[in-house]
C-alpha positions as CSV (number, residue, x, y, z in Angstrom):
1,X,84.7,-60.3,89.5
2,X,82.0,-60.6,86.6
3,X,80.2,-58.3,88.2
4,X,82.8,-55.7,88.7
5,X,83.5,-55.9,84.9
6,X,79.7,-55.5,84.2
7,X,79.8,-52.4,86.1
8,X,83.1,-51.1,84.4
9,X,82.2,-52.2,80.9
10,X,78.9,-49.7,81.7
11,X,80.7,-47.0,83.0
12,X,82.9,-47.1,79.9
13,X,80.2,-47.3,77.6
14,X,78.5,-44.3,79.4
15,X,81.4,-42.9,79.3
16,X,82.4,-43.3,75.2
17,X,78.5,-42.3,74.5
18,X,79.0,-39.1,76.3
19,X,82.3,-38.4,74.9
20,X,80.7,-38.7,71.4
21,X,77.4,-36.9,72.1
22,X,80.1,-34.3,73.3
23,X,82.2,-34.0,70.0
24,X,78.7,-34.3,68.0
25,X,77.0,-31.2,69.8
26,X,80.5,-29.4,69.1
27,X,80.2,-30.2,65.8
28,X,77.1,-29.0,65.2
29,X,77.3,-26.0,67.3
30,X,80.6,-25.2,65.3
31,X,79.1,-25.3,62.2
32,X,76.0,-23.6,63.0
33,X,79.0,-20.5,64.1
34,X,80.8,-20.6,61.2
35,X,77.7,-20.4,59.1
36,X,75.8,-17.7,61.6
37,X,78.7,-15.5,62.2
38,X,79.6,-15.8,58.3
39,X,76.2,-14.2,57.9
40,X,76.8,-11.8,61.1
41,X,79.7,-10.1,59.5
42,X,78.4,-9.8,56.3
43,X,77.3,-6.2,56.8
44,X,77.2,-5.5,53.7
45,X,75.7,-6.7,50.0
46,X,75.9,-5.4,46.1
47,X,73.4,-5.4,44.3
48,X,73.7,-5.5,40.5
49,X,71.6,-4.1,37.8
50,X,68.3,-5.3,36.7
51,X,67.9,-7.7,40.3
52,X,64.7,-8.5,41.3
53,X,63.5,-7.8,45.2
54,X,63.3,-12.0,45.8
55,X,61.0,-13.1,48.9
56,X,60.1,-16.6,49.8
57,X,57.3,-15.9,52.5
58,X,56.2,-19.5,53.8
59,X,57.3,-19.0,57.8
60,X,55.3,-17.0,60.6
61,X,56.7,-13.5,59.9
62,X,57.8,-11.5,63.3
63,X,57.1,-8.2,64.0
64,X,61.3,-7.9,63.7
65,X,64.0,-9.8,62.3
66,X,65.0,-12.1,65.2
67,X,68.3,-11.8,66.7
68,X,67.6,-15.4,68.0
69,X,71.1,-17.4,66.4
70,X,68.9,-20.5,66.0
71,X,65.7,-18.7,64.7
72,X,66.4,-19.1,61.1
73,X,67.9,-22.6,61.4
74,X,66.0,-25.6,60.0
75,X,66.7,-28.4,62.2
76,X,66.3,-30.8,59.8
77,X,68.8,-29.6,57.4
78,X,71.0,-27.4,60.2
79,X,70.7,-24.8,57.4
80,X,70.0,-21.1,57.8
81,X,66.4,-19.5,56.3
82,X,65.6,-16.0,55.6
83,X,63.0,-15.4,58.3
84,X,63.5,-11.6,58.0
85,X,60.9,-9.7,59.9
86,X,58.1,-7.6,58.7
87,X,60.4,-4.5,60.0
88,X,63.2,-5.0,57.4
89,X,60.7,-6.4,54.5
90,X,58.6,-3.2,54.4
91,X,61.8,-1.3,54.7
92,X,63.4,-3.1,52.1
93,X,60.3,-3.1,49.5
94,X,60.5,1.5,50.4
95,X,64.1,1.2,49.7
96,X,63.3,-0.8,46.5
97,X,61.2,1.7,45.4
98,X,63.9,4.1,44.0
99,X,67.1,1.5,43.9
100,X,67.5,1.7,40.1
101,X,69.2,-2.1,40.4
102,X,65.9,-3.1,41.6
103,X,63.7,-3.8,38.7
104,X,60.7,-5.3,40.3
105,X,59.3,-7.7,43.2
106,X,59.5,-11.4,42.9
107,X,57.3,-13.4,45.6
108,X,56.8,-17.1,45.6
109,X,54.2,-18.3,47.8
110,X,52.3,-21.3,49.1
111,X,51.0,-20.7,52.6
112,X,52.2,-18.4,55.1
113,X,51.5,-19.1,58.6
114,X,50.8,-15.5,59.8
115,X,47.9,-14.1,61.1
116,X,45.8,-11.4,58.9
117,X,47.0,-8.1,60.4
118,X,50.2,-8.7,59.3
119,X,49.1,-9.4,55.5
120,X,47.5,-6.1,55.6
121,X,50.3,-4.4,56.0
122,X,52.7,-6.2,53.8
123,X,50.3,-6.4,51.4
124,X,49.5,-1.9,51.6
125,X,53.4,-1.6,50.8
126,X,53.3,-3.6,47.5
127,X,50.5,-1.3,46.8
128,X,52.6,1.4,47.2
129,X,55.8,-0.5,45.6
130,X,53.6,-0.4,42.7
131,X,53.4,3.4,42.7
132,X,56.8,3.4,41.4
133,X,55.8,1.5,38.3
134,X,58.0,-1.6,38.8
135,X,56.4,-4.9,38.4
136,X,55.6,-7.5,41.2
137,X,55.3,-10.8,40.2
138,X,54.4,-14.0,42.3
139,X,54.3,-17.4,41.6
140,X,53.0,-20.5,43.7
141,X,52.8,-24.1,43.2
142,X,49.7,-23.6,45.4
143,X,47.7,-21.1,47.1
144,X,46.3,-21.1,50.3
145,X,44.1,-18.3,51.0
146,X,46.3,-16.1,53.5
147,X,49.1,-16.3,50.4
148,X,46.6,-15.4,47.9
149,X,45.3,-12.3,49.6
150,X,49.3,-11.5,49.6
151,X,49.6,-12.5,46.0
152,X,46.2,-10.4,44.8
153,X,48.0,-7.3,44.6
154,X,50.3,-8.3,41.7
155,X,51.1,-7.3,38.6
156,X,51.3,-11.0,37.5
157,X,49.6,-14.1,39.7
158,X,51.3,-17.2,37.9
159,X,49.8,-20.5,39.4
160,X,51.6,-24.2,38.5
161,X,49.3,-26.0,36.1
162,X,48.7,-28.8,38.2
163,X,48.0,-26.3,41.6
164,X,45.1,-25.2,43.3
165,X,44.0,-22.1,44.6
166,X,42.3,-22.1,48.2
167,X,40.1,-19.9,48.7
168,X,37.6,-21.4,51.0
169,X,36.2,-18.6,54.1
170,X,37.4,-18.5,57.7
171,X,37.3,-20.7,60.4
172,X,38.6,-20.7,63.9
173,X,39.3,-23.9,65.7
174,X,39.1,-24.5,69.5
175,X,41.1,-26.9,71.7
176,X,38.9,-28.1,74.5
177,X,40.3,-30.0,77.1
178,X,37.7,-30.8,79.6
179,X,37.6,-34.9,78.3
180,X,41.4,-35.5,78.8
181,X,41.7,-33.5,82.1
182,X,38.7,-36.0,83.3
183,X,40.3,-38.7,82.1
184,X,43.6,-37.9,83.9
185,X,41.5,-36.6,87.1
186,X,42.6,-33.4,86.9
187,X,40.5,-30.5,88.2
188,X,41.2,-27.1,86.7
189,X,39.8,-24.4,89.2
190,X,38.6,-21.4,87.8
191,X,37.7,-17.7,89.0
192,X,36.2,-15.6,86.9
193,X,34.4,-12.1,87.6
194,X,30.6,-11.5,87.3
195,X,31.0,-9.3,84.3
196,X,33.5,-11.7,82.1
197,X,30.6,-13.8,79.7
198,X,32.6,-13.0,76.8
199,X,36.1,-14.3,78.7
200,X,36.2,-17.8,77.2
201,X,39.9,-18.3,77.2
202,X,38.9,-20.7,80.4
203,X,36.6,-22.3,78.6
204,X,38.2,-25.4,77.2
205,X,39.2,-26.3,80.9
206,X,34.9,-27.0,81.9
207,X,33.3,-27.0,78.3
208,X,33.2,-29.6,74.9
209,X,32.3,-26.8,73.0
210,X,31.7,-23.1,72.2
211,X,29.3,-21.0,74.9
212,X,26.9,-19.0,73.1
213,X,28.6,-15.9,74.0
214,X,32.0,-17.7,72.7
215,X,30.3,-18.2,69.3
216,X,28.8,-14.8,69.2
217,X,32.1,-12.8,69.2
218,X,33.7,-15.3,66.8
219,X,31.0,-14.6,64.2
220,X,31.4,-10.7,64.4
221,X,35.0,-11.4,64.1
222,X,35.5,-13.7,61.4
223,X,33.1,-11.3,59.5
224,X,35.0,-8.4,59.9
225,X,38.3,-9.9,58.7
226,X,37.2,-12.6,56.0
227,X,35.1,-8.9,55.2
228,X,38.6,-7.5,55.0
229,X,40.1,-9.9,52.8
230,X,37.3,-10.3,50.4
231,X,37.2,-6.5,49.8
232,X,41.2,-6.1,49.0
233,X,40.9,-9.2,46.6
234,X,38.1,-7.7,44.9
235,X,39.1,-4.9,44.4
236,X,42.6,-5.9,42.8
237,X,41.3,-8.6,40.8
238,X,38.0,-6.7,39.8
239,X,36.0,-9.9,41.0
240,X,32.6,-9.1,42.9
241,X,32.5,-9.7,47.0
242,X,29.7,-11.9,45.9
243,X,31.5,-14.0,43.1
244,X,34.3,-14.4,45.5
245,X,32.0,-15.8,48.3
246,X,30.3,-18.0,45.6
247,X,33.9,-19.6,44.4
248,X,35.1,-19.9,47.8
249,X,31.6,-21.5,48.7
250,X,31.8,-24.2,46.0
251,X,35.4,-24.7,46.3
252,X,35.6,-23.8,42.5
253,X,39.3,-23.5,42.6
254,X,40.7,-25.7,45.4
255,X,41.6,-28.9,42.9
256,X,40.8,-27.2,39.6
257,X,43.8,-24.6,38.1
258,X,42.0,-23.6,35.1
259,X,39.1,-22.5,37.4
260,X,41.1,-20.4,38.9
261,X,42.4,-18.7,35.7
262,X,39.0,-18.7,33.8
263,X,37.5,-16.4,36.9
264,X,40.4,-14.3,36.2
265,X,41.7,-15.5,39.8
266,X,45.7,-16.0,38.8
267,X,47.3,-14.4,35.3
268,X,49.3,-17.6,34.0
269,X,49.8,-21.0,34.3
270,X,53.1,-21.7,34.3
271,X,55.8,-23.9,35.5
272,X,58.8,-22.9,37.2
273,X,60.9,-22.7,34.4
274,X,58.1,-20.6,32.6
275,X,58.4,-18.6,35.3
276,X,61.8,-17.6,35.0
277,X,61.7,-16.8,31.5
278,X,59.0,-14.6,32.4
279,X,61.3,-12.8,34.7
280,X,64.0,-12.4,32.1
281,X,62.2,-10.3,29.9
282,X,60.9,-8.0,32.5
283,X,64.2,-7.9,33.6
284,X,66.2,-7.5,30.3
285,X,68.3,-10.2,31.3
286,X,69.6,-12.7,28.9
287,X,71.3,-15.2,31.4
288,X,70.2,-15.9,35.1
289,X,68.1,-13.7,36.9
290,X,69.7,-11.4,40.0
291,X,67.3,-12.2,42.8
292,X,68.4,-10.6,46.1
293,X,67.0,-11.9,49.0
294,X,65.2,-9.9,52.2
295,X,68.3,-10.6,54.5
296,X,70.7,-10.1,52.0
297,X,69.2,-7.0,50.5
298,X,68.8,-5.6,54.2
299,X,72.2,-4.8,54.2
300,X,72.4,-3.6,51.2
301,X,71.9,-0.3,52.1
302,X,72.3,1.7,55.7
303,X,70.5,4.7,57.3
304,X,72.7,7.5,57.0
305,X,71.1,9.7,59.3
306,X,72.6,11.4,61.9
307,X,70.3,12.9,63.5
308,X,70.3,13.1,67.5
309,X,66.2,13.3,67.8
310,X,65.7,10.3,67.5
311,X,62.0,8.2,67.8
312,X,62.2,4.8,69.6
313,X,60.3,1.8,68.2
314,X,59.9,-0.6,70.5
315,X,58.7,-3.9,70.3
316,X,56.3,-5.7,72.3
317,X,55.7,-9.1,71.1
318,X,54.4,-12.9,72.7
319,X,52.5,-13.5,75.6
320,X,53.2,-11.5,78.8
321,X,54.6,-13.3,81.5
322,X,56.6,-11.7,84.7
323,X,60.6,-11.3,85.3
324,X,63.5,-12.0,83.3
325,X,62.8,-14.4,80.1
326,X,63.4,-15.2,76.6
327,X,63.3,-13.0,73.6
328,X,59.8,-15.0,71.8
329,X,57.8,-13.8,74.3
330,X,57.5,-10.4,77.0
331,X,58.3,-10.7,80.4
332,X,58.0,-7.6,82.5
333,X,61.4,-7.0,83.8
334,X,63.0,-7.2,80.0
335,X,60.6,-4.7,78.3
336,X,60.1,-2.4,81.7
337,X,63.9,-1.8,81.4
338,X,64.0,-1.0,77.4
339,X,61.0,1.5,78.2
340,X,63.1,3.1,81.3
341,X,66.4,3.4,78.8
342,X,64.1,5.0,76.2
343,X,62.7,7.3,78.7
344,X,65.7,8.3,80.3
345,X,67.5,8.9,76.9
346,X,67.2,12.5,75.9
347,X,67.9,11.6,72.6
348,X,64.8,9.8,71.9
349,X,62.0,12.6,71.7
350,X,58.6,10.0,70.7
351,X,58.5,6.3,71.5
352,X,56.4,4.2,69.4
353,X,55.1,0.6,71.2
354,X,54.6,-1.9,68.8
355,X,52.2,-4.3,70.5
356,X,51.5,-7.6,69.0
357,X,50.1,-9.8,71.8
358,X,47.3,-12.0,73.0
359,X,47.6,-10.5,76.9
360,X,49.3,-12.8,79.5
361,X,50.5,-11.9,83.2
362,X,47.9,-9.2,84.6
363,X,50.5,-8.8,87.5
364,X,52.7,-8.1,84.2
365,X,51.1,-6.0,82.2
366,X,50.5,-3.6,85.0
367,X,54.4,-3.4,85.7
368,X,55.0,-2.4,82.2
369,X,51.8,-0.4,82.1
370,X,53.6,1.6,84.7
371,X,56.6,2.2,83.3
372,X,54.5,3.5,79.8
373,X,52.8,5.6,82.4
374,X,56.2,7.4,83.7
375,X,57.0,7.7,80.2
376,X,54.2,9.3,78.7
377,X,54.7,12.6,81.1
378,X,58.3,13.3,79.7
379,X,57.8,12.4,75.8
380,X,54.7,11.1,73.5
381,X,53.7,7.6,73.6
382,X,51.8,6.0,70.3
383,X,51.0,2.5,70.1
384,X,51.2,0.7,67.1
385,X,48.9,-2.5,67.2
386,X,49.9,-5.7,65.0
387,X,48.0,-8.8,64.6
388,X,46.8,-8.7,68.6
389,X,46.9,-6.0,71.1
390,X,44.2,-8.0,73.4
391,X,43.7,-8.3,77.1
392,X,47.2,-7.7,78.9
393,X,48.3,-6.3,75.1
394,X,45.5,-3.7,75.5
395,X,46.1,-3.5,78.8
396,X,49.8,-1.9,78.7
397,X,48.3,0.5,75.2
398,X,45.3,1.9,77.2
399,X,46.7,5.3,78.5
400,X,49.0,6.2,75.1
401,X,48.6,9.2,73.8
402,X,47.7,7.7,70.4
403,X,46.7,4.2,69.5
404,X,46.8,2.9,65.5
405,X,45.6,-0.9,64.5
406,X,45.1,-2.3,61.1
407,X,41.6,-2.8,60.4
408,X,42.2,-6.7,61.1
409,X,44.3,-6.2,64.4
410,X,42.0,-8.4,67.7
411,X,42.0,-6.0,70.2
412,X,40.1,-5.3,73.2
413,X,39.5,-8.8,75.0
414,X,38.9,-7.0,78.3
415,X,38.7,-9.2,81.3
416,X,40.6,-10.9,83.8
417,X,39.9,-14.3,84.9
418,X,42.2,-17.0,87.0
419,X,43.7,-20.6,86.4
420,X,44.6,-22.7,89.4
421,X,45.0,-26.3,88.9
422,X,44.0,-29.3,91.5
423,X,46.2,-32.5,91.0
424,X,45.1,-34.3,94.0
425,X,42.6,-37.2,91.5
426,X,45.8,-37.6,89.1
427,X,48.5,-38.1,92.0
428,X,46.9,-39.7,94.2
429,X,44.5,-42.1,92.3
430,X,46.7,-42.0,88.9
431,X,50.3,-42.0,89.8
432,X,49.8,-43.0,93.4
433,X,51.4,-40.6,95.4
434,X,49.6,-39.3,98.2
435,X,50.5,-36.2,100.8
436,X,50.5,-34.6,104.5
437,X,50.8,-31.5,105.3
438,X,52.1,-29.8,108.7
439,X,50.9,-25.7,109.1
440,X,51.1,-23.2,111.8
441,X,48.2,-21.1,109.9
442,X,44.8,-22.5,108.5
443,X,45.8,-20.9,104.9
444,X,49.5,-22.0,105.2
445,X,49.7,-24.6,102.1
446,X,47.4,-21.7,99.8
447,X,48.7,-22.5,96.5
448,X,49.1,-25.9,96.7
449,X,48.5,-28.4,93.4
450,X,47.5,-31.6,95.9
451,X,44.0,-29.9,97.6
452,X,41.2,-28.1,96.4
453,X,40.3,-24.6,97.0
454,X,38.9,-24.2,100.3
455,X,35.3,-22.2,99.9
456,X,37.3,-19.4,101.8
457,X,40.3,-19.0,99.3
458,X,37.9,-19.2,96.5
459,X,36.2,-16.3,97.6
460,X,39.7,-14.3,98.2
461,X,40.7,-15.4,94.6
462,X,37.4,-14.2,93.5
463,X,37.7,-10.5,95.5
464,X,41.4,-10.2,93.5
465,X,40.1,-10.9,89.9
466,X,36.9,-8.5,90.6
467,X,39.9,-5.5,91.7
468,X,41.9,-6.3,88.8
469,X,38.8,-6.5,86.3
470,X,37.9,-2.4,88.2
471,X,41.7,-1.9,88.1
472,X,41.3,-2.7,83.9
473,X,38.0,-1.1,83.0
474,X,39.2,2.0,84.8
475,X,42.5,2.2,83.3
476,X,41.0,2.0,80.0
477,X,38.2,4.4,81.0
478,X,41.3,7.3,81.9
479,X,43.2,6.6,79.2
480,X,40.5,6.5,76.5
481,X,38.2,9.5,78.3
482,X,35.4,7.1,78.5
483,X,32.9,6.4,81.1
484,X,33.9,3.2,83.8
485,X,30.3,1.8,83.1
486,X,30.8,1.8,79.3
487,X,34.0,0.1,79.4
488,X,32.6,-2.7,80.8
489,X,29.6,-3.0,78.7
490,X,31.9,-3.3,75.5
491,X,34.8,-5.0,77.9
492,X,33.6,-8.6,79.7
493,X,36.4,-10.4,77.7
494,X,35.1,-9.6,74.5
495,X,37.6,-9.2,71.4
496,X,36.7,-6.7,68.8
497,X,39.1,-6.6,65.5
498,X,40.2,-3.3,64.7
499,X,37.9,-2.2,62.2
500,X,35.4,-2.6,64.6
501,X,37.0,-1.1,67.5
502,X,37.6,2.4,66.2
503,X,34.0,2.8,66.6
504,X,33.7,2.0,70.2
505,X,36.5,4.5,71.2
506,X,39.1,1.6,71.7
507,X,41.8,3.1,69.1
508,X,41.9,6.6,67.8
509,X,42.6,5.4,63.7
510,X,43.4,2.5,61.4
511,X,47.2,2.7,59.9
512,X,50.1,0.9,60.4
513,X,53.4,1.0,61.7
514,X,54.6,3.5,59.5
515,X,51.6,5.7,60.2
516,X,52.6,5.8,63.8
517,X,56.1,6.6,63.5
518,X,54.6,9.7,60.8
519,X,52.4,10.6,63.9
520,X,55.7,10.2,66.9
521,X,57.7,12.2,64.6
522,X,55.1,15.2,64.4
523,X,53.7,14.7,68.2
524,X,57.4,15.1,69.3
525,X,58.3,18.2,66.4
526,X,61.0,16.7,65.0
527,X,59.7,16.1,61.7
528,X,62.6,18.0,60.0
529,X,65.2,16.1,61.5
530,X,64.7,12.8,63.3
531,X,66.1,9.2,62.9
532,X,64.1,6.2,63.8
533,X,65.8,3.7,66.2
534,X,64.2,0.0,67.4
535,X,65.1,-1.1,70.8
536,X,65.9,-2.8,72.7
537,X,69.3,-3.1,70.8
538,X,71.0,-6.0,69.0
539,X,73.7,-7.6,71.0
540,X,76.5,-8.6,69.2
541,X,76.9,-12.3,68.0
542,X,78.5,-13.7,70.5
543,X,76.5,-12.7,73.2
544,X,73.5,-13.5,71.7
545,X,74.7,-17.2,70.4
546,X,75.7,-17.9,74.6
547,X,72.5,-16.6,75.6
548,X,70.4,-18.6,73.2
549,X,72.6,-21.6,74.2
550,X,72.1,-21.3,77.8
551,X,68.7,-20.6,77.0
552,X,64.6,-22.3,76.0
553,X,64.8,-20.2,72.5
554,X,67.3,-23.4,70.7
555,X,64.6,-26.1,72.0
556,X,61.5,-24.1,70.5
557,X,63.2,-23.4,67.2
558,X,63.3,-26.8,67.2
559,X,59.3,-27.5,68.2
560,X,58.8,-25.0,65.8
561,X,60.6,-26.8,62.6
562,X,59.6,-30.2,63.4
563,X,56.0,-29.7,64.6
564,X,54.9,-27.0,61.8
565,X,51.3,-26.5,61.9
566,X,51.1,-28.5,65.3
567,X,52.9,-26.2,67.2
568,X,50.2,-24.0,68.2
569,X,48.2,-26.7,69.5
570,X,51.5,-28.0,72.0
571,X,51.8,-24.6,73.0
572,X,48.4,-24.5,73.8
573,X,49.0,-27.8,76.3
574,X,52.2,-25.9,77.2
575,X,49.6,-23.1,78.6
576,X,47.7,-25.4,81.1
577,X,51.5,-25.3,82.8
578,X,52.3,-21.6,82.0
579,X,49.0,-19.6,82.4
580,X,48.1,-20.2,86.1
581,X,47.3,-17.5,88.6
582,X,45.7,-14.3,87.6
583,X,45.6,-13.8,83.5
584,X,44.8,-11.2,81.3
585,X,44.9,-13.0,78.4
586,X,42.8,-13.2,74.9
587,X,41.4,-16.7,74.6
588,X,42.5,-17.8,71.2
589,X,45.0,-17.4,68.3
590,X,43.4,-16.5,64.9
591,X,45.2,-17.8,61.7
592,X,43.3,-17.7,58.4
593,X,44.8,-20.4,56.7
């Protein structure tokens, strides 16, 4: 009898836990609609006289403003942010431009976790926001470098007394796993063509440490962008390339705010408060200050146009995996059907591919490249390239009719190589599981984690990355009117930033997204009357809040807000999982902070 009320004083238990877990998920999945849908239906926003443009930049800015419910949430308050994307943040600092409520562009900044391409172009439309001859003002308590470059351009830098200004050169960091996959006996098998030296995404799986061909393309690259950077700031702040590379060498400013104003780094040293009153008077305001933020002042103001010729922007963003998946990433089946849609609408006379991505599926990226292929004979194609367009992200621009990158955009990275992992050591001698196999064919269990390659397989593994590396180098070589032999000399994995690769033939001009769309609009003939649309289309609330439910987007949100700065490291384990089989893929992230 005790045991029977053991067993029922447990299932009761379970039973009241679950119930509760139940009414607390409801609870928070309620309040997360109220507050979501409260912001869903406000399509609309005043803004009064003498407001200030107000943009808090300290998250990693997407090439568009998510329609991801639990994007903007911060798990640890189960409040909403204003993560707007770079899309409605240029838009709204042109609209600002000529909104006489608008008086001028306040920034506060610290570090923002975005990669350099990115900057640029934010950082060109303030220039031109200044045109107008409103004022942009930032303030941070600190600076990290990436911020500052942001923050150079203003009319006003105001630094916190007690801050520090980082400015201290590039560096990229490498994850090497070789040690812990020894220690947990696991083998990562690699193929990788003859012609693929510069391919070192594979790398961390066999080396401690950079090859020499590895180092060699880092050091062109972080001297082309920290090149970038130091050029903009100079010329802004009136500092020398030279004085700037002396500060950032001595680490003159990085605990030492006066520093930073006595080499005429910052304008002010102020506190908040300060701040504010500073605001005021450029303002005219005698009471608080009207600061609208980027996802309020979005809807603010609507496109009006009617216009039936219409140019498609689409977005291609995250690594490139195959079938049906989330939103943060590309999977082939998603973006292959908002291409077709695009191409089959005879409204939409230019499509403009925004591309920001380190490469991925190669099986992937040729699906898609297809479908870009089918739609380049009907209507002009221009790719716009972001922070990466490398490996399968170059991959699917190669054959546009017109390819733009910002001068810090990695591109190129081309090279296939492929990933197939043997967990025989760690199950067998680690966990303890062992395995048998029954087969009617010699090759039957191909594929298989708990055996090695046989010398056989390996060689047809090795024959299908040598196609898909001629497959590459010759689509770039027809849709670049370059030789097959050339290609490859400048290909072999090797990432070139943008600046670099206009040279080589990779991409026709440096500009941004708004220089493609210029380009679409006269490539199609439209320029008189057009409207510019971005697909694929938002879904309404709803929908979107089931699918993110039912989906992997809530749980990486929520990576994302607790781990910070340590996410792209777990994503990086997350890739030992994810980037098996045949990869066209660029073998690191670059983030200049």
């Amino acid at each position: 009898m005790k045991f029977y009320k053991v067993v029922l004083a447990a299932f009761i238990g379970t039973l009241i836990a679950l119930v509760i877990n139940f009414f607390i998920k409801v609870g928070v999945v309620s309040s997360m609609i109220s507050n979501l849908s409260k912001s869903d239906t406000e399509t609309s926003t005043t803004v009064k006289p003498n407001s200030v443009l107000y943009m808090k930049l300290d998250y990693e800015i997407p090439d568009k403003t998510s329609d991801n419910p639990f994007g903007g949430i911060d798990f640890n308050t189960m409040e909403a942010q204003d993560m707007t994307g770079l899309n409605d943040i240029l838009r709204n600092i042109e609209h600002a431009k000529t909104d006489p409520n608008i008086k001028g562009i306040y920034m506060e900044l610290s570090s923002i976790p975005t990669s350099t391409a990115t900057l640029q172009e934010l950082r060109n439309k303030l220039v031109e926001f200044k045109e107008s001859g409103k004022f942009v003002v930032t303030y941070g308590e600190n600076y990290a470098q990436g911020a500052y470059y942001v923050a150079s351009v203003a009319d006003k830098i105001i630094l916190n007394p007690e801050g520090m200004l980082d400015l201290h050169g590039m560096a990229s960091q490498v994850m090497f796993y070789k040690h812990l996959l020894e220690k947990l006996d696991v083998e990562m098998q690699i193929v990788r063509g003859p012609n693929n030296r510069f391919k070192s995404a594979v790398e961390p799986y066999f080396l401690d440490k950079m090859s020499e061909a590895n180092r060699e393309q880092m050091e062109k690259l972080l001297g082309t962008v920290w090149g970038e950077i130091l050029e903009g700031i100079s010329q802004n702040r009136n500092i020398s390339v030279d004085q700037l590379n002396k500060i950032a060498d001595n680490l003159e400013t990085m605990f030492n705010a006066d520093k930073a104003l006595e080499y005429g780094l910052v304008d002010n040293l102020y506190y908040k408060d300060q701040v504010l009153e500073e605001l005021k008077g450029l303002t005219g305001s005698n009471k608080s200050i009207n600061a609208i933020p980027n996802a309020k002042y979005a809807k603010s103001y609507k496109d009006k146009n009617v216009s039936k010729n219409e140019v498609a922007v689409i977005y291609a963003s995250g690594q490139i995996f195959d079938g049906k998946g989330s939103t943060e990433n590309i999977y082939s089946e998603n973006l292959s059907k908002v291409i077709r849609k695009a191409r089959e609408d005879e409204n939409v006379k230019a499509v403009v591919l925004r591309v920001n991505s380190p490469g991925g599926s190669a099986v992937a990226s040729a699906i898609i490249g297809r479908e870009l292929d089918l739609t380049k004979a009907v209507k002009p194609v221009i790719v716009s390239m972001g922070n990466y367009a490398a490996s399968g992200g170059y991959w699917i621009s190669a054959k546009a009719d017109y390819i733009f990158a910002d001068p810090t955009t990695l591109t190129g990275s081309i090279g296939v190589f492929g990933t197939f992992p043997n967990l025989k050591g760690l199950l067998n001698d680690k966990v303890g599981l062992t395995f048998d196999v029954v087969k009617t064919n010699e090759n039957a269990d191909f594929g298989s984690v708990t055996e090695p390659l046989t010398l056989f397989q390996y060689a047809k593994l090795q024959e299908m990355v040598v196609k898909t590396y001629d497959d590459f180098t010759r689509r770039v070589a027809e849709g670049r009117g370059l030789r097959q032999t050339y290609v490859d000399s400048i290909g072999q994995g090797r990432v070139w930033a943008g600046a670099d690769a206009i040279g080589l033939g990779l991409v026709d001009q440096l500009g941004d997204m708004e220089d493609a769309i210029a380009y679409a609009i006269q490539k199609a003939g439209v320029a008189e009357d057009y409207k510019v649309v971005e697909f694929p289309e938002e879904k309404d609330f709803m929908t979107r809040l089931m699918e993110q439910l039912n989906g992997e987007d809530k749980l990486d949100a929520a990576m994302r807000s607790k781990l910070g700065v340590y996410y792209n490291y777990m994503q990086g384990l997350e890739n030992l999982q994810k980037n098996t089989g045949i990869q066209a893929r660029m073998p690191f992230d670059m983030i200049i902070e």
